[in-house]
N, C-alpha and C positions, 0 to 999 in steps of 0.2 A: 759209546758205540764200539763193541766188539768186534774189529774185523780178523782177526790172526785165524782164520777157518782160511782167509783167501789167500794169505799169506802161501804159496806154492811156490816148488822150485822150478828154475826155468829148466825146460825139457827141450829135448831134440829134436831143429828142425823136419818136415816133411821131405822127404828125396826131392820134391821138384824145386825146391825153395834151394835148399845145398844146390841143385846142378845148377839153377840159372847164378849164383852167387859164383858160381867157378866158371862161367861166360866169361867173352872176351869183351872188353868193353867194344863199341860198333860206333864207328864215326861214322855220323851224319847229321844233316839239319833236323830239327823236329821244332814244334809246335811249340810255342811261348805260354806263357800261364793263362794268358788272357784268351785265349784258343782249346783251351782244354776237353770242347766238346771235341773236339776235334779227334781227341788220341782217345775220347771215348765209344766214339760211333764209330772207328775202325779196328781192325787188327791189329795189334801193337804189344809188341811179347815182354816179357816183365826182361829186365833187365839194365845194364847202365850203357849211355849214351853221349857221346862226347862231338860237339858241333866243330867250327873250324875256328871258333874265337875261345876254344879249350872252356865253354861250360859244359855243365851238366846239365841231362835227365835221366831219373831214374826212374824206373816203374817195378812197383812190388802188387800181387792178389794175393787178399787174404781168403780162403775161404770160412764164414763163418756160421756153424753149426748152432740153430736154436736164436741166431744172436737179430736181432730187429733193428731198423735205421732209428728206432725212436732211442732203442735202448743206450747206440753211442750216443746221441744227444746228449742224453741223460750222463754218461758216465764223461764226456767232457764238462758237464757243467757240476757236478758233482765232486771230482777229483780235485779240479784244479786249485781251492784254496788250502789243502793239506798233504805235508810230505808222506805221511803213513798211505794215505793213500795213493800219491805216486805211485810210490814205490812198488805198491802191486804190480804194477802195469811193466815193469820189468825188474825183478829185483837184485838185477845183478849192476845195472846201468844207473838206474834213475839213484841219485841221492838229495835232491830237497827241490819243492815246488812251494809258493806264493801268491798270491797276486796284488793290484796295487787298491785296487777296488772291487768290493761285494755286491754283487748283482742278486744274487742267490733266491731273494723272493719274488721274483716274477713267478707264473705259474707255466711258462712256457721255457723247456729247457735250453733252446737254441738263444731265448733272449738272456739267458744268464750266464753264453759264454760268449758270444759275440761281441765284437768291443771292447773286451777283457784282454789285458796283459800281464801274460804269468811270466813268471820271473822260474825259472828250473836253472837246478845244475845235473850235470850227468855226462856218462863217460858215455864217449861216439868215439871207437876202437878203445886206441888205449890212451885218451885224450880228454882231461877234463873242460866239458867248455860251461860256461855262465851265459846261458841264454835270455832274448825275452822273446815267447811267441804273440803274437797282437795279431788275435782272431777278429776276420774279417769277413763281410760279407761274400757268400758264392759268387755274384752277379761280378765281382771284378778279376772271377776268373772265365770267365763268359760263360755263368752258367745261369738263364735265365729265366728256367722255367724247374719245377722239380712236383711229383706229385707224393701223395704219402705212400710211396713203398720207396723212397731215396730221401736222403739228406748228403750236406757237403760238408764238410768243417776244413774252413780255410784260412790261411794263417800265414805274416810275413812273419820270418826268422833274423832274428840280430844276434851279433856276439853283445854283450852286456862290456866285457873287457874292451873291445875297441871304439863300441859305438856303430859296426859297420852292420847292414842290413845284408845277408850274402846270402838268403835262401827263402823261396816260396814253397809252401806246401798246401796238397789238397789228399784228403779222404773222401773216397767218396762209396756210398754204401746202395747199395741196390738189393732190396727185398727177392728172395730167390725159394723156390721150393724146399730146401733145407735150412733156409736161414737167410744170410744175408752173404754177398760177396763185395769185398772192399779191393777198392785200387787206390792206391797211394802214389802219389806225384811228388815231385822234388824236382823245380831247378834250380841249380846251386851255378853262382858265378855269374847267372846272365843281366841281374838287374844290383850290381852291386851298388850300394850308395851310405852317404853319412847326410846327417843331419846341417849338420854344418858349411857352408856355400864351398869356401875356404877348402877344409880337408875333402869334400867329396867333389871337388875339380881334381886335388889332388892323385885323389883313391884312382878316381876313374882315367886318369890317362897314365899312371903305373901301371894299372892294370891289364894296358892294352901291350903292355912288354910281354909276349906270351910264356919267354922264360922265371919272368917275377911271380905272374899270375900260377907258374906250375908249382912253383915254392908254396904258395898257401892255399892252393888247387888243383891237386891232384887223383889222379884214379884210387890212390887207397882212400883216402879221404872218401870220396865216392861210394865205393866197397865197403864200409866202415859203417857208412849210414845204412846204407841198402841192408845189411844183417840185421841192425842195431831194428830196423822197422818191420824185419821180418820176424825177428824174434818176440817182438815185443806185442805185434797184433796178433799172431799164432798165440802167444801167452792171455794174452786178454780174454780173445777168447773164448779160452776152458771156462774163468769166472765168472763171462758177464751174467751170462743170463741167470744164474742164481743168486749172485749182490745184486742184482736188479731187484728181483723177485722179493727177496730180503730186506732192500731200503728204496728202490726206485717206485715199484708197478703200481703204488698207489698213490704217486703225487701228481697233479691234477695239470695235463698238458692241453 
């Protein structure tokens, strides 16, 4: 399989994406992950948000031209077991993706990435972190119903290095007269946990020192992601819809 056609360099953001990126962060309460209709049936301006227990939420739009909710389907459950293909999807950031189990022959592409844990590395600012994302169902971010012009792909985030679980994330893609428009969610710091009984009593009452918490949760940190997502769905997609076209539109959903 020949991809080096999509292999493109990353280009420069849209003026609204740099201005909201050079926003103040805005303290206030917002909505928890499992409320997420919430920040979607209102007004709610892209940018980073900081509550009074120093987490995060971030919100970034992508607008996307030609691109379909099927089509992300498709390109999450496609990418995920090879790094060449990462890499497209940012190729200044992303350096290796795996995962632990192949799902890949279902004929439905949300069943072939849901309940999958990829294993990535990749630079978020000037930071290399060793993730695992472990895609999971919408419904546990309270999203209950969806018809075929939306899909969600949702996912807790873990450092791989600590063991620690520090971040929720949701895309979510809505069918649009030009294409499709995605909202991206992140909150980072509010459900932090370990696997273990032991360290994550630990974790979790360190973490409530809100000077500790600002040492490995901070507004750049913050800042870092919110580019890192803006860059990388504005990158995506120029290419989807013709690597679609070229290896997805005729596999049987």
């Amino acid at each position: 399989m020949d991809i080096t056609k999509y292999q493109l360099p990353l280009g420069i953001l849209p003026k609204h994406c740099l201005d909201v990126i050079d926003k103040e962060v805005e303290v206030v309460d917002f909505p928890d992950f499992n409320e997420t209709q919430k920040i979607l049936n209102r007004p709610f301006s892209d940018g980073i948000y900081k509550n009074n227990e120093n987490s995060f939420l971030l919100k970034c739009t992508t607008k996307m031209e030609k691109v379909t909710p099927k089509m992300i389907d498709w390109w999450f459950a496609w990418h995920l077991p090879f790094s060449e293909r990462y890499k497209l999807w940012h190729p200044k950031d992303h350096i290796s993706a795996k995962i632990l189990k192949d799902r890949s022959t279902s004929n439905n592409d949300r069943e072939n990435y849901i309940g999958i844990d990829s294993l990535v590395e990749e630079y978020i600012g000037k930071k290399i972190f060793k993730l695992k994302i472990s895609f999971i169902e919408p419904r546990n971010f309270g999203i209950t119903s969806m018809d075929d012009r939306a899909t969600a792909v949702c996912a807790l985030v873990t450092d791989r290095t600590t063991g620690i679980q520090i971040a929720r994330l949701i895309h979510y893609v809505r069918k649009c007269e030009f294409g499709s428009i995605m909202t991206s969610l992140f909150w980072m710091g509010s459900h932090v946990s370990h696997p273990n009984p032991i360290k994550n009593s630990f974790i979790r009452n360190l973490l409530k020192v809100r000077f500790i918490k600002h040492l490995v949760l901070n507004e750049y940190s913050a800042r870092s992601l919110l580019i890192h997502c803006y860059e990388e769905m504005n990158h995506l997609q120029k290419f989807l819809p013709c690597i679609y076209e070229e290896f997805g539109c005729h596999s049987r959903n």
